[in-house]
Structures are given as C-alpha cells and as structure tokens.
N, C-alpha and C positions, 0 to 999 in steps of 0.2 A: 623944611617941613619935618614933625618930630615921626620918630619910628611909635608906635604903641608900645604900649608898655603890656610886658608879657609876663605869664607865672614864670618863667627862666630867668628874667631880668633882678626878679625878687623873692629867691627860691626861701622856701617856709621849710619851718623844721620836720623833718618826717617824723610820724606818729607812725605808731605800727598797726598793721590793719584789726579793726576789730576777734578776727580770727586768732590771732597773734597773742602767747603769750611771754609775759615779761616775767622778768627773775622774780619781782615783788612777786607777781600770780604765782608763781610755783615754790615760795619759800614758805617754811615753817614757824611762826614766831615761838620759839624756846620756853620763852619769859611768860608766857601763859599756862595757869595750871591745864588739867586736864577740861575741866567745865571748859572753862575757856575756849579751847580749841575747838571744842566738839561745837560749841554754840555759834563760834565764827565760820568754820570750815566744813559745814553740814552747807552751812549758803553758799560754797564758793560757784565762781562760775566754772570749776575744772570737775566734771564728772566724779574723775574717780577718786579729787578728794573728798567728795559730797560722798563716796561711797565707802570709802574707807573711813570716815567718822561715823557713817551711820551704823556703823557694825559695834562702833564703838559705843551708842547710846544707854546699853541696861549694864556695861560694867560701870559705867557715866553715873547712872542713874544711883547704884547701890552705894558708888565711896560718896556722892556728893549727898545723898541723903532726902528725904522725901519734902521736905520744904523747899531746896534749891531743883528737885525734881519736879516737883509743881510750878514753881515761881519759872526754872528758866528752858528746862526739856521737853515738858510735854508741849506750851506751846509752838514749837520748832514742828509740830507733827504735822499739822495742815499741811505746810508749804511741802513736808515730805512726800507725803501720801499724793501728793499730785505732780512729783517730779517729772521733767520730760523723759527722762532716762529711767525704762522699766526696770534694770538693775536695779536701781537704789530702793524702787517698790517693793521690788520682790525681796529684798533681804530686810525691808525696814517691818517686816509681818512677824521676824523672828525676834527680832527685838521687841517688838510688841509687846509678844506675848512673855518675853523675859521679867520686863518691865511689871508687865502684870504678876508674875508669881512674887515679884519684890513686894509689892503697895498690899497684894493682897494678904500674904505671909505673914510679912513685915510689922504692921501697921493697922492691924484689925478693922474696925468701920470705917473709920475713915481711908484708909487706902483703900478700901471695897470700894466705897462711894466714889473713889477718884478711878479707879477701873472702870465702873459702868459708865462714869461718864466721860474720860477721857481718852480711855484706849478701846471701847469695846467699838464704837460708831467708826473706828479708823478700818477697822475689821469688817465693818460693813460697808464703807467704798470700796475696799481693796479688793476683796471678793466678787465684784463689778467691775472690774478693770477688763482693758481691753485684749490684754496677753494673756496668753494661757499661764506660764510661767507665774505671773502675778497673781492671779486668782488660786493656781495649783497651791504654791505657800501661804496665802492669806487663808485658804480654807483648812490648810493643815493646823494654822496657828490656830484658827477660831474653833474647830474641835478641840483641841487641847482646852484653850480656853475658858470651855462649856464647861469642864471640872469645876473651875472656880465661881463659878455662878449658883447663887443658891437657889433651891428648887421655884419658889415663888417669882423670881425675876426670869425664871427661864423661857418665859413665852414672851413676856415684851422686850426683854433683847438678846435674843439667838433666836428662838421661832419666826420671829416677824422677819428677819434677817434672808432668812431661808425659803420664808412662802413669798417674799418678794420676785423673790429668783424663778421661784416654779411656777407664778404668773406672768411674768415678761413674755408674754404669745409672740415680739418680735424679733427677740432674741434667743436661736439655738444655743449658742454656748452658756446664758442663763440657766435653762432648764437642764442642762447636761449638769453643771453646778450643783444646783437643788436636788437633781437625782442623787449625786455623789451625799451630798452634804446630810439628806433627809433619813441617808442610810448609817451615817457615821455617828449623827448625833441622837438616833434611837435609842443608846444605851441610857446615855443624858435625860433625856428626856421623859422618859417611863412609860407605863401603860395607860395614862390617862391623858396625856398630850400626843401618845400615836394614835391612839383609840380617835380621838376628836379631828386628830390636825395632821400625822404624816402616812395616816394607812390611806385616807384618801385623797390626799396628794400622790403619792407612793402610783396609786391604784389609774390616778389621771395621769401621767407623767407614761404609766405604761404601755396608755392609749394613743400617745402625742403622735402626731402623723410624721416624725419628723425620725427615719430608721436610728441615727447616734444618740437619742434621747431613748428611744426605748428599749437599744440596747445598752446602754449605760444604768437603766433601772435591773436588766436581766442580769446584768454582774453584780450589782448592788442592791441587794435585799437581803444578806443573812440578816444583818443585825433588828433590822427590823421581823423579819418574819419571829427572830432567836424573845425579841421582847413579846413580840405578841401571843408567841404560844406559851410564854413563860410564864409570863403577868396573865395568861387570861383574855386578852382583851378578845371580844364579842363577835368583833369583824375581822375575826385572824383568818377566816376563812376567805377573806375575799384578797386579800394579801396573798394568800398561798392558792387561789385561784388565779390572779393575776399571775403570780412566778410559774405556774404548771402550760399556763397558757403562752406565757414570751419563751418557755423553755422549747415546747414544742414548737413553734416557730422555727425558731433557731434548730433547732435538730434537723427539721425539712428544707430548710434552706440547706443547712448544711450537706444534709445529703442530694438535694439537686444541684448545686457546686460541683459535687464526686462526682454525680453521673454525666455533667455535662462536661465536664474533663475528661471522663475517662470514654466518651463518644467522640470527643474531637482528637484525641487518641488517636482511637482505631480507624476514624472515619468512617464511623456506622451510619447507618441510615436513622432517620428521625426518629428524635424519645419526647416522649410523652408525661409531664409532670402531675401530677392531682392526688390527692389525700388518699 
C-alpha cells in the first residue's frame, strides 16, 4: 500500500511572503534619467520610496519641461492624492502648489489653463482628507495658490471649494476647515465675494452648535473683519457683531474656569455662574 504523497515528499521553491522585500524592490535602476525614476518609483509598493519621489515631483517638473509635465507628471497625481499612506498626501500638496507657480510663471495661458484644471481639483480632495495633517498642508498650499488665480475664476474654483466644507452638517472637521480657510482667503477674495459669500458663511459657522467650530471662527476673523471694514462692505457689521459676540463668550467662559478652580482650591462653598 502506497504512503500519500505529501507537500514534504515534493518540496516547491520558496517564494518570499507577500510582506517580504527583495533586493530587486529596494534597488535604484541608475540607467533611468530623472523623469524616469520619479514616474516608476512614485508607484512603488515601498512607501517611502513613493515618498521620496514625491518630494521630488516640481524639481521633476521644471528640468523636464511643460510638455513631458503634462504628457507624463501630472497624470501620476490621481493615484497620488489617494495614497494609503498620509505621508505621501501631506507632502504631495507642497509639490502641488510648486508645480503650479511653474505652469503658471512659466507658460502664460496655457500653463493657467493646466493649473485650473489639473492641480487646482487635487487641492480640492486634499483638503477633504481624512488626517488633519493632510488637510492642515493642503489648505496651506490652496491659500497660496488663491495668488495665482485670477479674480473671475476665483468663485468657481476656490470659493466653491470652501463653501463645500462649511456645508458638510456631517462633518466637524469640514467645518473647522472652512472656518480656517474662509478667514485666510478673504484677502483673495475682496469685498464683493465676502460681502455675498464668506460674511455669511463666517456669520453661520459662528452659530454651529458644535463648541471647536465656533471657536475656530473666534480665532479666525481678522482678515475677514480687516476686508470688510476696509472695502466697505454693508454687512461688516454683522461680521463684527458675530466676533463681539463669540468674544464675550469666550471671556465668561473663561472666567467661570478661574472661578471654578480657584473654589476647588480653597474648598468653598457653592458659586454661582450667570451674566
């Protein structure tokens, strides 16, 4: 009677386990210019080479030139902007907006026209992401980037960008966003698109029932209040009623804090809070 035959009987070559990297995965091919590498090794499956190319994408971008930057860098961005690893999100916002002072500089209309359309929208997922980290750089990058935008496109892609954020009812960290963002890019924007669109965002944002959304508008309002009294605008008063109103708040809060410290203190007998 025969024995079975076993995986030991006819041992198979060992493969290294998916987790496992080989010398090929972590070598450098040389013999590739620099395009090259950055357009192979932004995909790898090793993190941190996917992160050390991405840093490299707008020095990438300026020696290879706006045709090889259209043709082979920018579409690399999708897969970027949706990396598993926030790293490489969070630094690929800086590049971005590098990117962008290249095409726009560089390259008069037509680099504009590849800004609006292929870097500004990456700057509008990023800023929706789910790490603070990510969104913190992506919102830095897209103020900056508000410079380069000229005054007519500034409502269809950076205002919509931002009132997106200060209507997500479902998301807190949205609206903390939109608070920061609606304060930063008031400069941008002037007195006729705060006048319409960020004094009474601004104005709801500092009614949100949600306490870190409304204090994130009470830190953030110079620049807005600084354009509306500056420019004029009609409804600066209700901007600078909202800030008088979250200030006082915040001052009675703060001093009921004091007093209920400095009662557990001493161990006094019961205090009494009210306006």
């Amino acid at each position: 009677m025969f024995e079975a035959e076993t995986d030991e009987s006819f041992p198979m070559e060992q493969k290294p386990a998916p987790s496992e990297l080989t010398y090929e995965d972590l070598s450098i091919d040389d013999t590739l210019s620099q395009l090259e590498r950055v357009c192979r090794y932004v995909a790898s499956s090793i993190p941190l080479q996917r992160l050390v190319y991405v840093k490299m994408l707008a020095s990438t971008a300026r020696m290879a030139g706006f045709e090889e930057t259209r043709a082979k860098l920018l579409p690399l961005l999708d897969t970027l902007a949706g990396d598993e690893k926030y790293v490489v999100r969070q630094h690929l916002s800086g590049q971005l907006l590098d990117i962008a002072l290249f095409l726009v500089h560089d390259f008069g209309d037509e680099g504009y026209a590849l800004f609006l359309d292929r870097i500004l929208p990456h700057f509008a997922c990023l800023v929706k992401d789910g790490k603070e980290e990510v969104r913190q750089a992506a919102s830095e990058a897209l103020v900056q980037s508000a410079h380069l935008v000229r005054a007519d496109d500034l409502a269809a892609h950076i205002l919509t960008v931002v009132l997106e954020l200060a209507h997500d009812d479902d998301n807190e960290d949205m609206r903390l966003t939109a608070a920061l963002l609606l304060n930063d890019l008031a400069p941008c924007f002037g007195s006729e698109l705060c006048e319409q669109f960020v004094i009474p965002e601004v104005v709801s944002l500092g009614e949100d029932p949600a306490f870190r959304v409304r204090r994130q508008v009470a830190l953030n309002m110079h620049h807005v209040c600084r354009v509306a009294h500056e420019q004029g605008a009609s409804s600066s008063h209700r901007i600078e009623g909202t800030f008088a109103r979250l200030a006082e708040v915040s001052t009675r809060g703060a001093r009921a804090a004091w007093c209920l410290r400095r009662q557990a203190r001493s161990g006094g007998g019961t205090w009494r809070y009210g306006r």
